[in-house]
C-alpha positions as CSV (number, residue, x, y, z in Angstrom):
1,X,-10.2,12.4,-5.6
2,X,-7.0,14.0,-5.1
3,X,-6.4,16.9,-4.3
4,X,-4.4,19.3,-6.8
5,X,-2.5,22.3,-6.7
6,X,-2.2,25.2,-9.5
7,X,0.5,28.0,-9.9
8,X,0.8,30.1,-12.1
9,X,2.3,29.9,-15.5
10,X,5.6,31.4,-16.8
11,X,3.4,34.1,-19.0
12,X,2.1,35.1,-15.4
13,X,5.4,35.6,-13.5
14,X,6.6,37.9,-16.5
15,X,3.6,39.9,-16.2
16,X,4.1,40.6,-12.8
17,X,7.7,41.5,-13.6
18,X,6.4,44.0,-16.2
19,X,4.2,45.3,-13.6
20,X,6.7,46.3,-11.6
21,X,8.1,43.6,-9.5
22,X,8.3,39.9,-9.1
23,X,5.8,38.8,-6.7
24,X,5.2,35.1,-5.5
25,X,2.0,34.1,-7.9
26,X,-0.9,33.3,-6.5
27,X,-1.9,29.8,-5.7
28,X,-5.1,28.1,-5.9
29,X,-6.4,24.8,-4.4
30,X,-8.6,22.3,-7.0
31,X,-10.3,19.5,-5.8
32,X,-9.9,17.5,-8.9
33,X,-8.4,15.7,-7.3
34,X,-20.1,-18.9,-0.8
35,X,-21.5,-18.9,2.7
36,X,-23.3,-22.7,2.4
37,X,-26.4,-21.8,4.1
38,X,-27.1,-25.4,6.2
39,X,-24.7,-24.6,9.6
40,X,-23.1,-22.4,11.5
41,X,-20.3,-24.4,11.3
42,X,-20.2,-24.2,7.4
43,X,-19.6,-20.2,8.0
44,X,-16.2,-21.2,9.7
45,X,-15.3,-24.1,8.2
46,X,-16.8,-26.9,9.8
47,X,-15.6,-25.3,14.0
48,X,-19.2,-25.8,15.2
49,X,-18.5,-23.8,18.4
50,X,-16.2,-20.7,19.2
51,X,-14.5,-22.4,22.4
52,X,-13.4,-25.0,20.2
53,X,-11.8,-23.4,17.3
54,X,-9.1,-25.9,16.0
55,X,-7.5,-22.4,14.5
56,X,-7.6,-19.3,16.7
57,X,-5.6,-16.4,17.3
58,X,-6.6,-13.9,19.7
59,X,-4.6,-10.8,20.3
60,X,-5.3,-8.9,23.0
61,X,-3.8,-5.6,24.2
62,X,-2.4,-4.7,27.7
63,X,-1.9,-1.5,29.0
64,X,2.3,-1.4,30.0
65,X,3.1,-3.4,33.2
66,X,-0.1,-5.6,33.1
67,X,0.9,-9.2,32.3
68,X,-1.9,-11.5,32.4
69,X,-5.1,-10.3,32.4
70,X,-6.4,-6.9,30.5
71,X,-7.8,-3.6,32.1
72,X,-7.6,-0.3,30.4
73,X,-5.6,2.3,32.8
74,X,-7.8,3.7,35.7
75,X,-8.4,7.1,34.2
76,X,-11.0,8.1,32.4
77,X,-10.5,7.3,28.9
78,X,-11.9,9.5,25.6
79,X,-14.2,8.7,23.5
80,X,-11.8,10.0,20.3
81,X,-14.6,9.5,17.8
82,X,-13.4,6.6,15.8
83,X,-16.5,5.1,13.7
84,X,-16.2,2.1,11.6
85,X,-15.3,3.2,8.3
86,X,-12.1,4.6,10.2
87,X,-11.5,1.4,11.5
88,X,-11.0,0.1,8.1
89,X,-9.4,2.9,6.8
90,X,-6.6,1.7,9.6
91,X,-6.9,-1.8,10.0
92,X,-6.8,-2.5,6.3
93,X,-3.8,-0.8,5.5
94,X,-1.7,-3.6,6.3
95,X,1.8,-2.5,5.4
96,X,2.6,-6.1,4.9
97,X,0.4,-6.4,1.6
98,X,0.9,-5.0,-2.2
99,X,-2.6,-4.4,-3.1
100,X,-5.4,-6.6,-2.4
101,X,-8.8,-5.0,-1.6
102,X,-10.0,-2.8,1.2
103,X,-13.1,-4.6,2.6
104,X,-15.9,-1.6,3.8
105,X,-18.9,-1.3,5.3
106,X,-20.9,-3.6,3.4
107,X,-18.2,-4.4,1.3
108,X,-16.5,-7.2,3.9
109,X,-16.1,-9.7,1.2
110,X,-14.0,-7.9,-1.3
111,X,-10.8,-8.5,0.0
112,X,-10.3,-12.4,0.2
113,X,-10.4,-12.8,-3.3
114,X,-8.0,-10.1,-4.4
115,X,-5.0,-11.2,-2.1
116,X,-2.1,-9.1,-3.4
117,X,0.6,-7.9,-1.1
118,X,0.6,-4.3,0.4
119,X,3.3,-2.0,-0.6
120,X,5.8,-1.9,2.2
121,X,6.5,1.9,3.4
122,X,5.3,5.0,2.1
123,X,2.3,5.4,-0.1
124,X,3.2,6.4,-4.2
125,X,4.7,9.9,-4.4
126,X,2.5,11.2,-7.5
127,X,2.9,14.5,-9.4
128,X,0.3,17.1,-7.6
129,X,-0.9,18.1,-10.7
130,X,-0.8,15.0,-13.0
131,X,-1.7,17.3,-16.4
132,X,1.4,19.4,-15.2
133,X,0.4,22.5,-15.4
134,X,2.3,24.2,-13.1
135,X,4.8,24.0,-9.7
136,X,3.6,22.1,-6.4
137,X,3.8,24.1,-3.5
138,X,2.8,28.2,-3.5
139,X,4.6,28.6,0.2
140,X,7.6,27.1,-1.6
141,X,10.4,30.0,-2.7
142,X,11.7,29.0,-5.9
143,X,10.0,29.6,-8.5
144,X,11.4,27.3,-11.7
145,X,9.5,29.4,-14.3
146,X,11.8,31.7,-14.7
147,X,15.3,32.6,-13.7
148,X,16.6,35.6,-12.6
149,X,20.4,36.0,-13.5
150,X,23.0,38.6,-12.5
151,X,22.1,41.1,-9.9
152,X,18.6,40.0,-8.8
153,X,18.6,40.8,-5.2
154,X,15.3,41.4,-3.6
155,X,15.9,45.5,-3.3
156,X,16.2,45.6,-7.3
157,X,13.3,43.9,-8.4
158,X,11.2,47.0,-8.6
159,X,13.6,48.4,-11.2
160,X,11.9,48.5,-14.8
161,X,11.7,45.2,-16.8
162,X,14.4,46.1,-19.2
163,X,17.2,46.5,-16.7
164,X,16.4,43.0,-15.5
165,X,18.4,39.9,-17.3
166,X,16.0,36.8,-17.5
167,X,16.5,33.1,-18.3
168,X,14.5,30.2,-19.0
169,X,15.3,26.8,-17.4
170,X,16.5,24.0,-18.9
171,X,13.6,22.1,-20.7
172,X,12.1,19.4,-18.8
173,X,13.5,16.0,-20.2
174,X,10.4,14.2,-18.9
175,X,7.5,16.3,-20.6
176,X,6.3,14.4,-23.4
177,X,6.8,14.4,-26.9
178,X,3.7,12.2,-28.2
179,X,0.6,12.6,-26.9
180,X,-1.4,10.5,-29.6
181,X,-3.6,7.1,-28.4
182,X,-1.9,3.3,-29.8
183,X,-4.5,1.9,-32.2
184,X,-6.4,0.0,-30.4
185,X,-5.6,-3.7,-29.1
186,X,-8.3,-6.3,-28.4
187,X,-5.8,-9.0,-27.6
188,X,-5.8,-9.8,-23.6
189,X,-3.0,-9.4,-21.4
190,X,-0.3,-11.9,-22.3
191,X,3.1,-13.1,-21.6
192,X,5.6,-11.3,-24.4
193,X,8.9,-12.1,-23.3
194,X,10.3,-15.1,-21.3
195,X,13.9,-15.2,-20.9
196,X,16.6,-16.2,-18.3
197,X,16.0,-13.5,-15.9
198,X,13.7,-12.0,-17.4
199,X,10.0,-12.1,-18.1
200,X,7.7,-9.1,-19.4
201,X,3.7,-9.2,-19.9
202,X,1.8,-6.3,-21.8
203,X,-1.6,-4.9,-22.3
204,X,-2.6,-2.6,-24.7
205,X,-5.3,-0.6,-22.9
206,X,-6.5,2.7,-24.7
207,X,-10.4,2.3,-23.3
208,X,-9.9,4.7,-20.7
209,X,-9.0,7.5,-24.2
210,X,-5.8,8.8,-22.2
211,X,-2.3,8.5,-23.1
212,X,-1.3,7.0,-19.9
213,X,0.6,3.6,-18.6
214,X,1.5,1.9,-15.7
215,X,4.9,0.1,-15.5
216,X,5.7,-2.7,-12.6
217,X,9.1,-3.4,-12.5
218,X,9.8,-6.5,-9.7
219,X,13.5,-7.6,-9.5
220,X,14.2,-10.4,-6.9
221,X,17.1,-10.9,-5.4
222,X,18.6,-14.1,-4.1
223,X,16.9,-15.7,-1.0
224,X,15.0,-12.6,-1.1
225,X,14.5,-9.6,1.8
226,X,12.9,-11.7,4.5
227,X,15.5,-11.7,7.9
228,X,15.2,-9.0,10.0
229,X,18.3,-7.6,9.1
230,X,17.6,-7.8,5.3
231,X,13.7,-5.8,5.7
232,X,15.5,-3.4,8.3
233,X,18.5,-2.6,5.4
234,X,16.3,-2.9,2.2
235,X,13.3,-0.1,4.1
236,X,16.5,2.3,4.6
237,X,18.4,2.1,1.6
238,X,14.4,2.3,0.3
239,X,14.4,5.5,2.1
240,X,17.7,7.0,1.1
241,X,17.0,6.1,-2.8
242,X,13.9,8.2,-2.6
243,X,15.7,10.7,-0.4
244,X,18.7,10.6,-3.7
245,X,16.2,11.3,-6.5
246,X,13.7,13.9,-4.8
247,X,15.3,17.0,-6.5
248,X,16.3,15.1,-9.9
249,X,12.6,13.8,-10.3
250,X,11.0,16.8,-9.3
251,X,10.8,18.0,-13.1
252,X,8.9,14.4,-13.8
253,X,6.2,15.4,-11.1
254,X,5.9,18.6,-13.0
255,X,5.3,16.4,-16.1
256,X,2.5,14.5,-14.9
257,X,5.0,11.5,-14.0
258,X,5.3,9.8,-10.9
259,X,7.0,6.8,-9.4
260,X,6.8,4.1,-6.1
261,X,9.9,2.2,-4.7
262,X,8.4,-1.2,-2.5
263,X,10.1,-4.0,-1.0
264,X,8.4,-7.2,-1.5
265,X,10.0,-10.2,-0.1
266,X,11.9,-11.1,-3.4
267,X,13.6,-7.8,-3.3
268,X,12.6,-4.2,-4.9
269,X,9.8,-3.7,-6.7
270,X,9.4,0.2,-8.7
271,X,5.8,1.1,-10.2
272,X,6.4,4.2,-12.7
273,X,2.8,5.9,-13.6
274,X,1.4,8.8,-15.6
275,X,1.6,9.6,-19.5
276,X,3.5,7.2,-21.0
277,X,6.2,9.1,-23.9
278,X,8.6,9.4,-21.2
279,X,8.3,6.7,-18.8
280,X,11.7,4.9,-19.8
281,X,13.2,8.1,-18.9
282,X,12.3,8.2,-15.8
283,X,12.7,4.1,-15.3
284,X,16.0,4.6,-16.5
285,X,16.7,7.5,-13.4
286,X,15.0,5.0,-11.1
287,X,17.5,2.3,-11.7
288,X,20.3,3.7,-12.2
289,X,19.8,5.5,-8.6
290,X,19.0,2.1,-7.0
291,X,22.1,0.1,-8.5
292,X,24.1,2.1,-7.6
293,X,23.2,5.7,-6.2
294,X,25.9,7.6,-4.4
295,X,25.1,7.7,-0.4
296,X,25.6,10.5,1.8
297,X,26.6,10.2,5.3
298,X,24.8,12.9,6.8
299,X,21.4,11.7,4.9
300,X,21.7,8.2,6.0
301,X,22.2,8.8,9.7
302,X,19.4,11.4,9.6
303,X,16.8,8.7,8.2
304,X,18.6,6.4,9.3
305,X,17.2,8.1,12.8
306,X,13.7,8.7,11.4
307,X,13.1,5.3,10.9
308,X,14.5,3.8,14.3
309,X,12.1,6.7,15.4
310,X,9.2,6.1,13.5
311,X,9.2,1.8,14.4
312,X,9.0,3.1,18.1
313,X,6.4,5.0,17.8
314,X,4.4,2.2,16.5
315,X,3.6,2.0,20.4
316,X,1.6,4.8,20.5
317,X,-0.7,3.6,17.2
318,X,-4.1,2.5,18.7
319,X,-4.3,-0.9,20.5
320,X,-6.7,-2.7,17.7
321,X,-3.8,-1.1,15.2
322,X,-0.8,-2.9,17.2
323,X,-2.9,-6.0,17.5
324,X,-3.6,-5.9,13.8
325,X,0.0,-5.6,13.2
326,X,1.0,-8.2,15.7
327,X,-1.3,-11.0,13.8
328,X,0.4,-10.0,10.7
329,X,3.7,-10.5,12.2
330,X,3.2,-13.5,13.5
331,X,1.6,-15.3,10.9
332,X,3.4,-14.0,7.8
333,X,7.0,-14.8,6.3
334,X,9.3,-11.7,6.1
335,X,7.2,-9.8,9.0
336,X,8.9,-8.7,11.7
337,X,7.9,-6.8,14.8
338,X,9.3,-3.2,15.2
339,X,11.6,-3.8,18.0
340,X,13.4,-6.4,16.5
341,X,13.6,-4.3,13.4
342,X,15.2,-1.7,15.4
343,X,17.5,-3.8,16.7
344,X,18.6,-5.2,13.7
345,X,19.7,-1.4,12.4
346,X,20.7,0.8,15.1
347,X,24.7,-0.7,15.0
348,X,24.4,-0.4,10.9
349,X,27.0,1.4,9.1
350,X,26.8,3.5,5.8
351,X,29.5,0.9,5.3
352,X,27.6,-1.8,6.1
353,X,24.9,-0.6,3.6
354,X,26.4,0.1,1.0
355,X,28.4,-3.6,1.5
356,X,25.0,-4.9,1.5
357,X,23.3,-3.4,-1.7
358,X,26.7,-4.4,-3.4
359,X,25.9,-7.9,-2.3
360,X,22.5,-7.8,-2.8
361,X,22.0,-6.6,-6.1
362,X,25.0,-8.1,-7.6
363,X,22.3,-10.4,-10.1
364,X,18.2,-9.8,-9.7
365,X,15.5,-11.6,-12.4
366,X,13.0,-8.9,-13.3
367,X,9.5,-9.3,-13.8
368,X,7.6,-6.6,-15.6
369,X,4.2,-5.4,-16.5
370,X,3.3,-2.6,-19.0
371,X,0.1,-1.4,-19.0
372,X,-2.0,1.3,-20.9
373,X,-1.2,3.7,-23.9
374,X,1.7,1.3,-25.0
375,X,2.7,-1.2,-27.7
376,X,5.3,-4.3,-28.8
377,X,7.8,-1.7,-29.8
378,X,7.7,-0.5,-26.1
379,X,8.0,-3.5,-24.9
380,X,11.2,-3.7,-26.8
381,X,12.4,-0.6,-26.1
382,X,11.7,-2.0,-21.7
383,X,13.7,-5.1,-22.7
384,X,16.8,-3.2,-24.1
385,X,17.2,-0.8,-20.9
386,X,16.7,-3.7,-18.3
387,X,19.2,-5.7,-19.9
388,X,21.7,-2.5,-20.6
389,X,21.1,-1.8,-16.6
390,X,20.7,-4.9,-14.6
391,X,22.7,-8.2,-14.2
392,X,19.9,-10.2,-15.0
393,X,20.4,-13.6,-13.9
394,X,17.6,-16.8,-13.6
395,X,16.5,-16.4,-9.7
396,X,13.9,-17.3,-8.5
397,X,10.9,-15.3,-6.8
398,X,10.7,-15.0,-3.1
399,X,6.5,-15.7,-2.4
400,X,4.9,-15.1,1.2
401,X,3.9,-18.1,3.3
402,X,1.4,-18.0,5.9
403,X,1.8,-20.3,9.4
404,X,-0.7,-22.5,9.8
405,X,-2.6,-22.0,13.1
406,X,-2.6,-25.6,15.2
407,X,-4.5,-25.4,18.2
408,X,-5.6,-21.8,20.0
409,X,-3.0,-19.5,20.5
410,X,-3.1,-16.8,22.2
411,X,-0.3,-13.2,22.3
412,X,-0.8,-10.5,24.2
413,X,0.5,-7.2,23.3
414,X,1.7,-4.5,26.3
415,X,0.6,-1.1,25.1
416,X,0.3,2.1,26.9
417,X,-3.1,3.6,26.1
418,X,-6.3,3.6,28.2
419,X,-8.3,1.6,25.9
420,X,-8.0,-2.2,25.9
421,X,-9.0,-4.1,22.4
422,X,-9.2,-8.4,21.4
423,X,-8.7,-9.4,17.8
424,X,-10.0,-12.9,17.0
425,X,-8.7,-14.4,14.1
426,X,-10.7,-17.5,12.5
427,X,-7.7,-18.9,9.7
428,X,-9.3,-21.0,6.7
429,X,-8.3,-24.2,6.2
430,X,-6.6,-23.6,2.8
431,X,-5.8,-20.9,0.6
432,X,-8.2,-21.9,-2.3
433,X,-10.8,-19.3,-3.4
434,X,-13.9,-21.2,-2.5
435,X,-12.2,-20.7,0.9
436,X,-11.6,-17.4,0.7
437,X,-14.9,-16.8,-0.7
438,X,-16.9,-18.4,2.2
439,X,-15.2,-16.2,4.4
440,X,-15.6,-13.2,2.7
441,X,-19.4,-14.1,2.4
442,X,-19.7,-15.2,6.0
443,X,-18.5,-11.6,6.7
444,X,-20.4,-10.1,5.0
445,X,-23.2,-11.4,6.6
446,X,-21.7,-11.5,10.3
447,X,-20.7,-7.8,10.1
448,X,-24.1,-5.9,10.9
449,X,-25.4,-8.3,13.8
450,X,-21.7,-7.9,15.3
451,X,-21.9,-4.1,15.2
452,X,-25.3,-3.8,16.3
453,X,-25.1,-5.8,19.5
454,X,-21.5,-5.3,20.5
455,X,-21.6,-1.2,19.9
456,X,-25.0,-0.2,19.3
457,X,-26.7,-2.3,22.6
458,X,-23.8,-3.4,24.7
459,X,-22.0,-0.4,23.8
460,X,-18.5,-2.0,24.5
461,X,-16.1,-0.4,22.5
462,X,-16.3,2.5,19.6
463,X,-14.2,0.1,17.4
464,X,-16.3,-3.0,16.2
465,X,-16.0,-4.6,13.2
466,X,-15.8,-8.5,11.6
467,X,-14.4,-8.8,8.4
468,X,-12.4,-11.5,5.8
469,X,-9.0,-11.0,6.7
470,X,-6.6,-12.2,3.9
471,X,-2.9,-12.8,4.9
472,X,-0.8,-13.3,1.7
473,X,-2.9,-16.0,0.0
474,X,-4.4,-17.1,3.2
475,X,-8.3,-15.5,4.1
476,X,-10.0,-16.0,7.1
477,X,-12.4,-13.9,9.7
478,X,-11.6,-11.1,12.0
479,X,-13.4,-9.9,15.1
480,X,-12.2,-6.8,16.5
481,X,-13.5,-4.6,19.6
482,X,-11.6,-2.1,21.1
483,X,-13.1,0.0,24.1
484,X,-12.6,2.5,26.8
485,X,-14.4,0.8,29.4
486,X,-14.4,-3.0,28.8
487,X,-11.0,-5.5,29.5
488,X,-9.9,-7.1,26.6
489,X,-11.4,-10.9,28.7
490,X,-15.0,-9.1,28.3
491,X,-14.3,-8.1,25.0
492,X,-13.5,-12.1,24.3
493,X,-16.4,-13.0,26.6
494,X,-18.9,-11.1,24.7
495,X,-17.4,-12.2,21.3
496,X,-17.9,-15.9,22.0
497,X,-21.5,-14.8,23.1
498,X,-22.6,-13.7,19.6
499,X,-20.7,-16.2,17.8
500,X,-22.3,-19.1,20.2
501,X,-25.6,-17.0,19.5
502,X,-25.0,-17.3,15.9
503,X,-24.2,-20.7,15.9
504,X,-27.6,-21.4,17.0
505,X,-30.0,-19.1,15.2
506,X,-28.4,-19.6,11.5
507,X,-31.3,-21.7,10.5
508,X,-33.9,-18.8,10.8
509,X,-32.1,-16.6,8.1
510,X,-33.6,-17.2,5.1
511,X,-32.9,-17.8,1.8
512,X,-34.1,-14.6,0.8
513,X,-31.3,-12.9,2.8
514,X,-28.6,-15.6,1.7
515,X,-29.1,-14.5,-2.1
516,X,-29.4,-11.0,-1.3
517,X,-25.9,-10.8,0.2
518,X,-24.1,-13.1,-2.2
519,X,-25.7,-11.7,-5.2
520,X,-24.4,-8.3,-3.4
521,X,-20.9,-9.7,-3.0
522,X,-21.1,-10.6,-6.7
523,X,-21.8,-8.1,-7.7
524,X,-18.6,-5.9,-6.2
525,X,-16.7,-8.8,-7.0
526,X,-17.6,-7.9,-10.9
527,X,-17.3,-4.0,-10.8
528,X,-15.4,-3.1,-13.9
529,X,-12.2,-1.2,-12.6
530,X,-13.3,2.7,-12.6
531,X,-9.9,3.6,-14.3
532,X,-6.7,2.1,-15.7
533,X,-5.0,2.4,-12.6
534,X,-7.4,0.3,-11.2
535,X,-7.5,-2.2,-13.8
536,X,-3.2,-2.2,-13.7
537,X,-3.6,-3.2,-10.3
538,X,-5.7,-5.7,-10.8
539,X,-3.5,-7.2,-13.3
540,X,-0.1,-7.0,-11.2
541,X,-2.1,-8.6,-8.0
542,X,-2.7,-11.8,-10.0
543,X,0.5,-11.5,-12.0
544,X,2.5,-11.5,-8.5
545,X,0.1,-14.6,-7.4
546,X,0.9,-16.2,-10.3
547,X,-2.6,-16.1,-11.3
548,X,-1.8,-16.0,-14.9
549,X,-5.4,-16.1,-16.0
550,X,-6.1,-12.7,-14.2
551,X,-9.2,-13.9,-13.5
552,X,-9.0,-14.5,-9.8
553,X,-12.2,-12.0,-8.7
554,X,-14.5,-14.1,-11.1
């Protein structure tokens, strides 16, 4: 849960005016805050033995300098402590997806079925306290409560109350007026509005008894963001949008409101969260800021900087990280490695940028989702600002592809750590969701046997994991290994061992254990979503797959 932050109240900063001076109020931290049992080969998709995968990637990572094969740097290397849940916390995170699931320890076929895309950048900025009770940050020196006007210097704040001039801020135009529940709705989610350049789906959803809603905004852009020169633009002018609105949205933070900026391959995509009165206001400030937002020059070479920056330090992540990232790259439309990325935006312009977004957002197509404490009359009230603010025009959406894998291939990826690490990557043959849920199953069953021999008894690497990788649309297995003390060939070496080993002892598990983990795997599959944010995500991964069922985890 997340962690929260309360400050005092205005009533509290008066009386320690009254008291006798204005002191910074005391802060307080709250924590509120199927696997077809008959052969091995079945559990890959018909590839009998490892040696003979017809589709195989294997990245392994090379310390700088090295070019063919892998050693680790001759010095002793530490053991930092990394355990498999942090694996996944890492590996997972795939920057290249919007939201499909997080596989965990036996929880490795989640994923595959839930293949939404990652949000590209940051995570979602969210109000630190979202029933906005008070300001965010006690080591912070302003103090919005109240104002002090005319001669408030620090030496005449002991003076009696009387002698001091006070003022209240402007009220907050994001606080909300209506805090009442919609009547209920048992209607499904459905399609409301389908227009030329535009197309809106609602679901009333009051189950979870607060006044809250989730709004995904998606506008594409023609040809979409997917050149290395278009994903290196659209992440800074990402960056400099946020950077415009952090002191005008501050109040909607304070007012339990928060908001996310992603860049898809169609273009932009802007998730606006919290209680629900006053989310159009906020939408409204979004927009407005990303059609058109005045840019500074001094703010865009500064993050301009951070970002070159922050790609090259992708060098130091650790090795299974970089090999992670360099599958992803490789395989996925509209991923790019770092350096080209840098490349394609040190010798931008504010110029150039602003050139650009003039270009690019000269006509988008929207597609929207409202979700929560809201009704028909809000979907009306969406409509009218999207097509007051945006030149909506009939484009069309910009979807990842995946490369098909023909043959082995192997990259290898220079890094400069002591530790060497192998992914190998087993692609499906297809996209479908029996596919994807063979892998996922066959994961979940590999994943124990993998970690116990390769960590526990060979101890080989403190990173060990197998798991249902999904890339876009596209599942498939992942074995990764990275170690101190082992080259990335006897990491491969020993990976082919258990597979061949598994290959040939499939037949002695029993169909005891087969039902046990896919009833298991069902069963997470079929989880009711523990809160609407949950559930809105569900509903936007399959909206954006153009699953329009939203049934894809059953």
């Amino acid at each position: 849960r997340e962690p929260r932050v309360i400050r005092a109240r205005p009533h509290a900063l008066l009386d320690q005016v009254a008291r006798g001076g204005l002191r910074r109020p005391a802060r307080k931290a709250v924590h509120d805050p199927a696997l077809i049992r008959s052969r091995a080969h079945q559990a890959v998709h018909g590839l009998a033995h490892a040696r003979d995968l017809a589709s195989v990637v294997e990245l392994r990572t090379l310390p700088v300098g090295v070019h063919v094969e892998v050693r680790a740097k001759e010095r002793a290397a530490i053991d930092d402590g990394v355990d498999h849940a942090e694996l996944l916390d890492h590996v997972l995170d795939d920057p290249a997806r919007r939201g499909g699931g997080q596989p965990q320890h036996g929880d490795a076929g989640e994923a595959a079925l839930e293949p939404g895309e990652f949000t590209v950048g940051r995570p979602e900025v969210v109000p630190p306290l979202r029933d906005a009770v008070g300001l965010v940050d006690g080591d912070q020196a302003q103090v919005h409560a109240i104002e002090l006007v005319g001669d408030a210097r620090p030496e005449s704040l002991g003076r009696r109350i009387h002698e001091l001039q006070l003022a209240l801020p402007e009220r907050n135009p994001y606080l909300p007026d209506e805090l009442a529940l919609k009547s209920a709705d048992s209607q499904p989610i459905g399609r409301v509005l389908q227009a030329p350049g535009l197309e809106l789906w609602l679901d009333a959803d009051v189950s979870y008894g607060a006044p809250r809603a989730n709004l995904f905004i998606e506008l594409a852009v023609a040809q979409g963001l997917v050149s290395p020169k278009d994903r290196a633009m659209a992440q800074l002018y990402r960056l400099l949008i946020e950077d415009n609105l952090s002191e005008v949205t501050y109040p909607a933070y304070l007012a339990g409101l928060g908001y996310s900026i992603s860049v898809p391959d169609s273009g932009y995509q802007i998730h606006v969260s919290g209680y629900q009165d006053k989310q159009l206001v906020l939408l409204e400030t979004v927009i407005d800021a990303l059609m058109g937002a005045e840019l500074n020059a001094q703010r865009f070479a500064s993050l301009k900087a951070s970002l070159i920056k922050d790609w090259g330090n992708a060098t130091k992540e650790r090795p299974y990280s970089q090999a992670y990232s360099a599958l992803t790259d490789t395989l996925r439309s509209g991923q790019w490695p770092r350096p080209m990325l840098i490349d394609a935006l040190e010798t931008v312009t504010l110029e150039e940028l602003i050139a650009w977004r003039e270009d690019k957002l000269d006509a988008v197509a929207v597609r929207g989702l409202a979700h929560g404490n809201v009704s028909q009359q809000d979907v009306a009230s969406l409509r009218s600002l999207l097509e007051a603010q945006l030149p909506l025009r009939d484009i069309r959406f910009t979807e990842p592809t995946v490369r098909d894998i023909r043959g082995a291939l192997r990259l290898q990826v220079p890094v400069d750590h002591n530790d060497a690490s192998m992914e190998l990557y087993v692609q499906d043959p297809d996209d479908s969701f029996a596919s994807r849920a063979r892998s996922s199953l066959a994961a979940q069953i590999l994943y124990q046997s993998y970690f116990q021999q390769l960590r526990t008894e060979q101890q080989l690497g403190y990173v060990v994991s197998v798991t249902n990788r999904p890339i876009a649309k596209r599942g498939g297995l992942s074995y990764i290994v990275q170690s101190p003390n082992t080259s990335s060939a006897g990491l491969e070496q020993a990976t082919l061992e258990f597979i061949d080993a598994f290959v040939k002892s499939i037949n002695e598990i029993s169909d005891e254990d087969i039902e046990m983990h896919k009833s298991g795997l069902i069963n997470r599959l079929l989880e009711q979503p523990k809160n609407l944010n949950e559930r809105s995500q569900r509903y936007w991964a399959d909206l954006t797959d153009e699953w329009y069922t939203f049934d894809s985890r059953e």
